[in-house]
N, C-alpha and C positions, 0 to 999 in steps of 0.2 A: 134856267139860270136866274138869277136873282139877283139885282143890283140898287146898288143906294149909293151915290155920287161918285167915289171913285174908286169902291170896292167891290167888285164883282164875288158871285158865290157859285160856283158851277153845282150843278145835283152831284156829281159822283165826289165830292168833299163830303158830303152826310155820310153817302153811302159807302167810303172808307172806314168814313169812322167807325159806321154802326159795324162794319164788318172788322176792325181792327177790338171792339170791346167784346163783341161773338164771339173772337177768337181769344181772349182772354187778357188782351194786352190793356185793359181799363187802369190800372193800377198806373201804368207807365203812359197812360197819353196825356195825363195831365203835366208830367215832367216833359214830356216832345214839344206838348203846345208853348210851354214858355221858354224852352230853348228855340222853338220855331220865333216866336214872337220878340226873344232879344235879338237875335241872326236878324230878323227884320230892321230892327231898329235901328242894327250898326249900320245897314246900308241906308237906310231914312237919315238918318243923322250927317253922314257922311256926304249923300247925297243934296241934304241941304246949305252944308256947309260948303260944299263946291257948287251951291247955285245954280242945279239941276231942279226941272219942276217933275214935279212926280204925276203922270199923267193917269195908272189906275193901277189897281193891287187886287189881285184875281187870287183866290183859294181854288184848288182842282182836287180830285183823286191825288194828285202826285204832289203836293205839298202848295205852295205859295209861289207868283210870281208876283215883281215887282216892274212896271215898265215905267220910264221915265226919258225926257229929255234931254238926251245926253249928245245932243247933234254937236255943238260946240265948246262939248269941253274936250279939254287935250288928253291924248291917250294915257300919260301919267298917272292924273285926274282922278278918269274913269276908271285904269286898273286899281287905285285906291277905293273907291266907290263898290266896284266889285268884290273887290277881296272883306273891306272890311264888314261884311256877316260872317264869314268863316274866322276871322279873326277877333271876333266879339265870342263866338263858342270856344275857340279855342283858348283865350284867355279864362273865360268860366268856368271852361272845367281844370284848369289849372288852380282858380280859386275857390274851387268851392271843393276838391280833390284835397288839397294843402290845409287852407286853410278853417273849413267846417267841417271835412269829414265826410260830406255827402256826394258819397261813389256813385251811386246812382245818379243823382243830377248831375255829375262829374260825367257821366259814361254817357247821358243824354248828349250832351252838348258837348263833348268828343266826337262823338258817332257823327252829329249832325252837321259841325266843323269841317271834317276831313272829308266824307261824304261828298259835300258841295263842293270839295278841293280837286275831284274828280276833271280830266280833261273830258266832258262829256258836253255837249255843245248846249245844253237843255240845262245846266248848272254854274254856279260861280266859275268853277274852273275851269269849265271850258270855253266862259267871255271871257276870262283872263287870257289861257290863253289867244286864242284870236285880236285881242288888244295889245299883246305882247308880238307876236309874229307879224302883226300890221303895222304897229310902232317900228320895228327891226326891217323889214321887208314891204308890204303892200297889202292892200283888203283879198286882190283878188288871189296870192300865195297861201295867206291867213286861214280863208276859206278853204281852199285844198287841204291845207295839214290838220286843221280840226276837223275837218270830215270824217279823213283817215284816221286821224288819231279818236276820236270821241267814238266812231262805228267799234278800232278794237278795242279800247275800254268798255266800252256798254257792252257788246258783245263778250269779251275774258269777265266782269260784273254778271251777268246774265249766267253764263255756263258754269261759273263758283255758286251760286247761290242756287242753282236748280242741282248741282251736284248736294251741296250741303241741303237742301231740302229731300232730296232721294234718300240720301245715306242719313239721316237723320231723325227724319222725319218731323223737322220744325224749318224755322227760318222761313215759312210764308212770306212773311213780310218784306223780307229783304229782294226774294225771288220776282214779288209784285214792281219794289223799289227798283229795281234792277231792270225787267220790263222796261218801265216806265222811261226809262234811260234810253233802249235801245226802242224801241218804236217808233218813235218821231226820226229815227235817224232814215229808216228806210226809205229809199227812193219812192215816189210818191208815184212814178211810173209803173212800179213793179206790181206795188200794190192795187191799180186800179187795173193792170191786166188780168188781175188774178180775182179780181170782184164780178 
């Protein structure tokens, strides 16, 4: 891992990469990285503007995290803070669809909008949710239904995209995306009985 003040670089980010341009996808990772990089900035932006410190920003194999100080601000806030990176793509591709033409950078920052809108507990949407059900109920309910809910989304995510890569024979990437989604969910038990 590689670090300079408060961005972290994990190895398997190169080694996405170099394996997303092997596979052919070079043309389009330069339209991901600046949809990946305005998604960031909605939540930088928003984040600073509700007076959250931003404590470090890590790159992985599986895209960007952002961790930040958000002990005291209020759940509103934060679902604000959360949402707004999906809601910076999702405006972009609406402008850049409309108003320049450019479907492609439109369909980057679509894909990558909705994607993060996932109830997947590892994504925007599934701190949304959890912020939503703990506003409405409590931390420790919150935690119960994003469990449930993020395992069968990553899991129905995971089985669409190994089916469309079987029958296809493309969609790699989203199979890996997808992965990525459900691994961290598995009980941390299961896994170490079976190592």
């Amino acid at each position: 891992m590689c670090r300079w003040r408060k961005l972290e670089v994990g190895w398997g980010f190169p080694a996405m990469l170099a394996l997303a341009a092997l596979a052919g996808a070079g043309p389009v990772l330069p339209l991901a990285a600046v949809s990946a990089v305005c998604h960031e900035l909605g939540h930088l932006l928003a984040l600073r503007l509700a007076g959250a410190r931003v404590e470090r920003f890590r790159l992985t194999a599986f895209g960007a995290e952002l961790t930040a100080d958000t002990r005291y601000l209020p759940y509103g806030r934060e679902l604000l803070c959360t949402l707004a990176g999906p809601a910076v793509n999702l405006v972009l591709a609406l402008v850049f669809a409309r108003l320049s033409g450019d479907y492609v950078l439109a369909g980057a920052n679509l894909v990558l909008g909705v994607f993060n809108l996932l109830p997947v507990p590892s994504l925007d949407g599934g701190r949304a949710l959890y912020l939503l059900v703990s506003w409405l109920t409590d931390p420790m309910a919150a935690d119960r239904v994003c469990r449930r809910v993020g395992l069968l989304c990553a899991g129905a995510l995971t089985a669409a995209a190994l089916a469309l890569t079987v029958r296809y024979r493309a969609g790699l990437f989203l199979l890996l995306a997808a992965a990525g989604t459900l691994l961290p969910q598995l009980p941390a038990r299961k896994l170490r009985e079976k190592a």
